[in-house]
C-alpha positions as semicolon CSV with decimal commas, in nm:
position;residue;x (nm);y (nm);z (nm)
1;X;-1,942;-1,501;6,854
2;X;-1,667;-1,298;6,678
3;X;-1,486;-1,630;6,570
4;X;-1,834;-1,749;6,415
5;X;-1,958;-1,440;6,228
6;X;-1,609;-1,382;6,039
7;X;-1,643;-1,785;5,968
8;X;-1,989;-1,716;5,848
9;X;-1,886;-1,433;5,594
10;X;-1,573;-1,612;5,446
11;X;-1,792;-1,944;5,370
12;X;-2,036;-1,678;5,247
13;X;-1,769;-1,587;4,963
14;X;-1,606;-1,874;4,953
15;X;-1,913;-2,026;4,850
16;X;-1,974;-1,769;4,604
17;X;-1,634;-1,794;4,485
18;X;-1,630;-2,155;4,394
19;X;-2,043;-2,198;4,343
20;X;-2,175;-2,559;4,483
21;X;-1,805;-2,700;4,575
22;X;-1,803;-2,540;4,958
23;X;-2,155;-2,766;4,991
24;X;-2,027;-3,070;4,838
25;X;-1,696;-3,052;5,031
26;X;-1,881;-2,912;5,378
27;X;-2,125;-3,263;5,359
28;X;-1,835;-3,511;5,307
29;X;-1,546;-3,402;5,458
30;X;-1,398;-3,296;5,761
31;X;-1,193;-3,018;5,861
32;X;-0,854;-2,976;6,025
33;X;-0,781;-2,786;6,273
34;X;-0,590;-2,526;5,991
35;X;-0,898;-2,479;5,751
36;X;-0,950;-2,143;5,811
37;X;-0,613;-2,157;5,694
38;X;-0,708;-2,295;5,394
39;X;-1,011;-2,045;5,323
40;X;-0,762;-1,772;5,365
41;X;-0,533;-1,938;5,123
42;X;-0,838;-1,988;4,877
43;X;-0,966;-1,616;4,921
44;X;-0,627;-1,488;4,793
45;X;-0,640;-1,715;4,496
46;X;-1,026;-1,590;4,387
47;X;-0,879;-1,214;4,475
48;X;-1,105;-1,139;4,729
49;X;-0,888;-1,169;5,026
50;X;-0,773;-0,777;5,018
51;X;-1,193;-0,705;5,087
52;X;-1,180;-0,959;5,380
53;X;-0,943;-1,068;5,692
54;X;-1,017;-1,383;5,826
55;X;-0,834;-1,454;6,132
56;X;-0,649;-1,812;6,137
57;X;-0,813;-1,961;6,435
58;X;-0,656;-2,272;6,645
59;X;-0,957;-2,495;6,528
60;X;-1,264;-2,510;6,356
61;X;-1,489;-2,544;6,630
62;X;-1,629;-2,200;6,494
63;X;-1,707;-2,375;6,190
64;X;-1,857;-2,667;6,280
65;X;-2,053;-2,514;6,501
66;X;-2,302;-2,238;6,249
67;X;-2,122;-2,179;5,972
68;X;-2,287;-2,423;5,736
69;X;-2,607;-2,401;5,902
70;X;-2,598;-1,986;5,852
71;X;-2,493;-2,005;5,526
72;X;-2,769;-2,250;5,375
73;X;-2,978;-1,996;5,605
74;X;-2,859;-1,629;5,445
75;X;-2,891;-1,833;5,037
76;X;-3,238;-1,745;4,908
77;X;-3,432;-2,022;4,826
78;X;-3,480;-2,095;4,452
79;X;-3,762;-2,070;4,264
80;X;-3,993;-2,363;4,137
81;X;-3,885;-2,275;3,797
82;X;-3,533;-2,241;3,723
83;X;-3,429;-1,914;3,497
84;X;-3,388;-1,969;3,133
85;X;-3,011;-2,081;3,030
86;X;-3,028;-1,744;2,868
87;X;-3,079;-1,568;3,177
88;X;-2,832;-1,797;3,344
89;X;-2,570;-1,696;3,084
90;X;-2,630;-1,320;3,086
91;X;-2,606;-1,327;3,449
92;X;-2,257;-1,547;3,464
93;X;-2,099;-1,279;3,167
94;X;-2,217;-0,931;3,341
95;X;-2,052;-1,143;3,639
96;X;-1,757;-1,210;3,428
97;X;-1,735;-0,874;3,270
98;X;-1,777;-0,660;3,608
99;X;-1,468;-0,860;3,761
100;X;-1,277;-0,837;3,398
101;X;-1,366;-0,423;3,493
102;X;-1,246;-0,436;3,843
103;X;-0,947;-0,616;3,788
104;X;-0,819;-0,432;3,490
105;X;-0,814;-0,028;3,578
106;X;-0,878;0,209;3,269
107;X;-0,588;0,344;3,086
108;X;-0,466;0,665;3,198
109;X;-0,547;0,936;2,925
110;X;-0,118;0,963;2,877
111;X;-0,172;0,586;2,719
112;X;-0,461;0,672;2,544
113;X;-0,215;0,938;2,338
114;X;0,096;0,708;2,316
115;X;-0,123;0,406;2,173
116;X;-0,316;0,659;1,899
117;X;0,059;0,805;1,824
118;X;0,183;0,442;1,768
119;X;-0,092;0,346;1,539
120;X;-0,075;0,691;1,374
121;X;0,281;0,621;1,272
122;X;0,225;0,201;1,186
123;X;-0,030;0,364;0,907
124;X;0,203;0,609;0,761
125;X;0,490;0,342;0,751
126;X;0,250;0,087;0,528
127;X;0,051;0,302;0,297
128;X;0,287;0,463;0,017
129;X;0,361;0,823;0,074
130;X;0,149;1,052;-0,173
131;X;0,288;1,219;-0,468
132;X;0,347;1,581;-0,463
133;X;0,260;1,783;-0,743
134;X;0,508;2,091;-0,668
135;X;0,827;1,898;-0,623
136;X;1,121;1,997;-0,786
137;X;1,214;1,852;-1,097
138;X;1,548;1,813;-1,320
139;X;1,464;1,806;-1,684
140;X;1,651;1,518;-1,885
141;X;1,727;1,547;-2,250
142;X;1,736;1,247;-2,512
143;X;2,064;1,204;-2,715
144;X;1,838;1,239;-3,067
145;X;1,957;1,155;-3,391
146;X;2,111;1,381;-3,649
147;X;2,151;1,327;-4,054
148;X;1,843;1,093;-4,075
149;X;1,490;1,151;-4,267
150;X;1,382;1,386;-4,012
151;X;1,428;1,696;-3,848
152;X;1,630;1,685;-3,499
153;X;1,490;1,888;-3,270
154;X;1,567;1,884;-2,922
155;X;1,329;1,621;-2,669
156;X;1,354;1,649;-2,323
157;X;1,124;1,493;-1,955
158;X;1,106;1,641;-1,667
159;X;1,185;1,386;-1,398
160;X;1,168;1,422;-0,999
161;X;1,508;1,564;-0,888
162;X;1,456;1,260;-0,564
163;X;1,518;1,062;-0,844
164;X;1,859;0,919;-0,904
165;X;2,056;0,698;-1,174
166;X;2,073;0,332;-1,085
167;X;2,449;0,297;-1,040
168;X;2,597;0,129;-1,321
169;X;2,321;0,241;-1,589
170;X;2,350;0,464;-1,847
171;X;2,126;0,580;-2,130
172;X;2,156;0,335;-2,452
173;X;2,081;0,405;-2,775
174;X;1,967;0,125;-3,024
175;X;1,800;0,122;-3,332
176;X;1,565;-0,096;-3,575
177;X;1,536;-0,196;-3,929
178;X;1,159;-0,135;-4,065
179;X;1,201;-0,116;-4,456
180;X;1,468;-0,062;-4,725
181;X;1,378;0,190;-4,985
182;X;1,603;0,364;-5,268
183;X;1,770;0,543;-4,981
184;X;1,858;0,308;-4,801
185;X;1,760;0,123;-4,468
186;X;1,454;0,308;-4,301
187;X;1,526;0,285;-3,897
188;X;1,325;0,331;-3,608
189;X;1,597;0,504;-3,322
190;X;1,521;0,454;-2,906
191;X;1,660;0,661;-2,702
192;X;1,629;0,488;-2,333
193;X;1,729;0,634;-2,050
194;X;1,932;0,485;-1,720
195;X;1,700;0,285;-1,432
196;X;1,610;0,536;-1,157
197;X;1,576;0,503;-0,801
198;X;1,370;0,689;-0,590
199;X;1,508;0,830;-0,244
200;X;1,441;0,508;-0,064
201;X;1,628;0,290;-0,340
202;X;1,352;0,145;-0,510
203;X;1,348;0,111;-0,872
204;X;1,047;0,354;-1,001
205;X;0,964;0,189;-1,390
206;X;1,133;-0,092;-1,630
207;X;1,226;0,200;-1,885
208;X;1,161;0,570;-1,973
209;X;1,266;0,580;-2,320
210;X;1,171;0,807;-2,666
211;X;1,135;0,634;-3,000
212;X;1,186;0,857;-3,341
213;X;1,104;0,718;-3,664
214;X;1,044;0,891;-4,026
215;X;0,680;1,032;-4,121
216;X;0,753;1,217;-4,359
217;X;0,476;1,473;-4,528
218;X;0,284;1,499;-4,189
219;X;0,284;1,821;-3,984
220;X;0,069;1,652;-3,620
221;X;-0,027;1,372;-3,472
222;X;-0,404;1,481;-3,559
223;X;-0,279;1,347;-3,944
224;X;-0,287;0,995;-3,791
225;X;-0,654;1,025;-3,751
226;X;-0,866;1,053;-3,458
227;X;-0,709;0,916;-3,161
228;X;-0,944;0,660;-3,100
229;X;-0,861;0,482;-3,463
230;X;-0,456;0,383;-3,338
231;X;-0,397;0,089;-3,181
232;X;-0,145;0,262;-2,956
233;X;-0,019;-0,133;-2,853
234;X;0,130;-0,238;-3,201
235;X;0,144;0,078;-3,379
236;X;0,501;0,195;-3,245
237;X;0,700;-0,136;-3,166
238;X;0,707;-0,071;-2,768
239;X;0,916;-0,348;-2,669
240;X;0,695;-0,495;-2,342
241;X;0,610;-0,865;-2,323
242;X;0,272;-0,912;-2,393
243;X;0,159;-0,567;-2,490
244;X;-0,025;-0,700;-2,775
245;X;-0,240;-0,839;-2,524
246;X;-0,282;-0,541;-2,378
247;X;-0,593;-0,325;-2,309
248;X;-0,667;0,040;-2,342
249;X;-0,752;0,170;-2,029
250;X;-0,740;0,521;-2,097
251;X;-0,633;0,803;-2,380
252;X;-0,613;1,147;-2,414
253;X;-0,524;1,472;-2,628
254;X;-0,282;1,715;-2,480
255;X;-0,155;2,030;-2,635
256;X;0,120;2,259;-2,517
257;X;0,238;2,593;-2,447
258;X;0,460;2,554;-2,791
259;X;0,112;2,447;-2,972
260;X;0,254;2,093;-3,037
261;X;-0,058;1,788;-2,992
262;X;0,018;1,503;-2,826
263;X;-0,167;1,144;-2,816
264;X;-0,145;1,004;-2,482
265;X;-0,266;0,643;-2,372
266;X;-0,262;0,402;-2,050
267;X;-0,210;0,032;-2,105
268;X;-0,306;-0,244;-1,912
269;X;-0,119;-0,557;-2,014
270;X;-0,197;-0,874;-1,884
271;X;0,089;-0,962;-1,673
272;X;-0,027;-0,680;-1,420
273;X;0,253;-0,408;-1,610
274;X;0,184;-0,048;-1,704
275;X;0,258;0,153;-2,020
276;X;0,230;0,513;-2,079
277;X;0,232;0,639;-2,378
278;X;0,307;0,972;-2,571
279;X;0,333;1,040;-2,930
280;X;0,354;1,385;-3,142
281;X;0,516;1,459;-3,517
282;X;0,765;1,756;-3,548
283;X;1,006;1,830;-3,815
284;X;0,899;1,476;-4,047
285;X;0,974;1,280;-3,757
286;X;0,685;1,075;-3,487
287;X;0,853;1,068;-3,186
288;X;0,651;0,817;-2,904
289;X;0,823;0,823;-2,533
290;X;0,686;0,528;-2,351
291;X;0,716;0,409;-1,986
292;X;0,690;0,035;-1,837
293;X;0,663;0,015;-1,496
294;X;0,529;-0,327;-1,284
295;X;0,251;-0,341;-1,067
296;X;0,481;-0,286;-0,755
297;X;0,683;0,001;-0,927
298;X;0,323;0,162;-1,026
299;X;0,215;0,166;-0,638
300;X;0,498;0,278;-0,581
301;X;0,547;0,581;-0,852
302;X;0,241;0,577;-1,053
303;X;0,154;0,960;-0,966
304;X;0,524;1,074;-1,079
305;X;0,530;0,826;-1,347
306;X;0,228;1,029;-1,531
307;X;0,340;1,368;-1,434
308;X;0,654;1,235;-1,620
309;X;0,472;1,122;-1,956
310;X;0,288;1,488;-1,944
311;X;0,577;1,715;-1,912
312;X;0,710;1,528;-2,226
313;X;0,830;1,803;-2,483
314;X;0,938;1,797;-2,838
315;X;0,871;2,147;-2,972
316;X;0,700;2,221;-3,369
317;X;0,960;2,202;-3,656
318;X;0,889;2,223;-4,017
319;X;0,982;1,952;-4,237
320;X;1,322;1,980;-4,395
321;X;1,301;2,084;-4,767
322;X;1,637;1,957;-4,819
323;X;1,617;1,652;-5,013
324;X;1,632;1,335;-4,848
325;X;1,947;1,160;-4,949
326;X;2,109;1,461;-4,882
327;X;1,965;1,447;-4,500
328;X;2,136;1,126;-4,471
329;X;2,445;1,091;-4,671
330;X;2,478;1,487;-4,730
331;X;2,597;1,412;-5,103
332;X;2,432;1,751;-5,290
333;X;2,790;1,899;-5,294
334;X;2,906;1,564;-5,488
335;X;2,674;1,644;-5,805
336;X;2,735;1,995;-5,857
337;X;2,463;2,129;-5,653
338;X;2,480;2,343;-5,295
C-alpha cells in the first residue's frame, strides 16, 4: 500500500510535469522492472525531485497495479467546452512565471546597491563632464602689432588653466594684403594661438586666434551700425571652410568693466563646425578674436569655449593723432618735424 501511494503521487507529477506524454507512454508501452528508476531520473530533470522521494522499487508491480487507474481517477474531468486559447495561455505563463520566481531567488539588497553603483558610474563615464564656471583660469596675451595704422594696446583671453599647449605648437603670426593706398600696403594681422588640450588629451577647438585690422576715425563697434546689419560670416575674413554658408544662430552686445562694447555672434556652418565670434574698435584698430571648434570638440568644450570668447579683453584707446605715415615708417624726424 506504501509502494502504491508513493507510485501514485510521482505519476501524479510526472504527469503534470510532462502534460499528456505519461498517458500516451502508460497505454503503449511497458515497463521494466527499473521504471521507478526512470521517474526518479525524470523528477530531477523537471526539478521537482528535492519536494518528493520516490523509493526505487525491485519492480513495477506497484505500478501496474493502480497507478494509472488512480491517476485518471484524482484528474478532474474537463468541461464540455474547452477554455478560450486566451485562458489557456494566461494559465501556461502565470505557470511559467511562478516557476521562473521559484527558481530564481530575489537579489539580496547588497546586489541591489552594487548593480545601481555600476550603472551610476557607466553614466558618468559616457555623458561629458559639465563645465564649471569657477575654475581657475590663466590669462593668455596676443603678440599684437606695433608701428601700423592703429593703436597697440594690449589683448589678452582667459583660458582654463586644465588647458595645455599641444606639444609642438606655438602661436603664429600671419598677415593679409586688403588694399594699397598712398601709404602703402593696408594689412589685416592674426594673431593665432597654439592647439590646446584639455586634461584628458583631447583637442578643445581648430583655432583661438585675434585678427587686427585699420578703422581708422571710429571710436566702437556701435559705429558699424546696429549689430543686426553685419554679416559677421564675410565681414572679417575668418578663415573656416564654408563659413559663407554659414548661419547665424545667435548674437549679442557685451560691454565691460573698462566700458569697451563688444559684438558677439554664434555660427553654424554647414559642415556641423562652430564659430564664435568677438569684435570691438580701440585705438583706430577692429580687433575680431574668433574660435572654430568641430562638432566633437564643441561637445566636448562648448561651455569653456564661450566663457573663453566672453572674457575676451582689449581695453579703450584713443586714436593716435600722430600722422599716419609716421605710425608706420616713423619718418617725421626725416622732414624737419618732431
Amino acid at each position: 500500500m506504501m509502494d502504491e501511494r508513493l507510485t501514485e503521487d510521482a505519476s501524479r507529477i510526472f504527469y503534470k510535469s510532462s502534460f499528456r506524454s505519461w498517458k500516451t507512454q502508460t497505454r503503449r508501452h511497458t515497463y521494466p522492472s527499473d521504471s521507478t528508476r526512470r521517474i526518479a531520473h525524470a523528477l530531477r530533470a523537471a526539478g521537482t525531485a528535492r519536494r518528493f522521494v520516490v523509493p526505487l522499487m525491485s519492480s513495477s508491480s506497484a505500478l501496474a497495479r493502480g497507478g494509472v487507474a488512480r491517476v485518471a481517477a484524482a484528474r478532474p474531468r474537463r468541461a464540455s467546452s474547452r477554455a478560450p486559447a486566451s485562458a489557456r495561455r494566461a494559465t501556461t505563463t502565470s505557470a511559467i512565471s511562478k516557476n521562473d520566481a521559484d527558481a530564481a531567488p530575489p537579489p539580496s539588497r547588497r546586489d541591489v546597491l552594487l548593480a545601481a553603483a555600476a550603472t551610476a558610474a557607466t553614466l558618468a563615464s559616457s555623458a561629458p563632464s559639465p563645465a564649471r564656471a569657477d575654475a581657475p583660469t590663466s590669462v593668455v596675451a596676443f603678440e599684437g602689432v606695433a608701428n601700423e595704422r592703429w593703436t597697440k594696446v594690449p589683448v589678452a583671453v582667459s583660458l582654463p588653466s586644465a588647458w595645455q599647449s599641444r606639444p609642438g605648437q606655438r602661436a603664429k603670426q600671419t598677415k593679409f594684403m586688403m588694399y594699397t593706398d598712398t601709404y602703402g600696403p593696408n594689412y589685416r594681422y592674426t594673431d593665432a594661438l597654439p592647439k590646446f588640450v584639455d586634461a584628458d588629451g583631447g583637442v578643445v577647438a581648430d583655432f583661438i586666434a585675434c585678427s587686427v585690422q585699420s578703422r581708422g576715425g571710429q571710436e566702437s563697434v556701435t559705429d558699424l551700425g546696429p549689430i543686426g546689419n553685419v554679416d559677421a560670416k564675410v565681414a572679417f575674413g575668418v578663415d573656416v571652410e564654408d563659413i559663407a554658408l554659414a548661419e547665424t544662430a545667435g548674437s549679442n552686445v557685451r560691454k565691460d568693466a573698462g566700458k569697451q562694447t563688444y559684438y558677439e555672434w554664434d555660427l553654424d556652418v554647414p559642415n556641423g563646425s562652430k564659430v564664435l565670434l568677438s569684435a570691438c574698435i580701440s585705438g583706430g584698430g577692429l580687433y575680431v578674436l574668433s574660435i572654430a571648434a568641430s562638432e566633437a570638440q564643441w561637445k566636448r568644450a562648448g561651455e569653456e569655449l564661450k566663457r573663453t570668447r566672453a572674457s575676451f579683453a582689449v581695453p579703450v584707446a584713443a586714436e593716435s593723432t600722430t600722422d599716419i605715415s609716421n605710425r608706420i615708417y616713423n619718418n617725421a624726424s626725416a622732414g624737419g618735424f618732431k
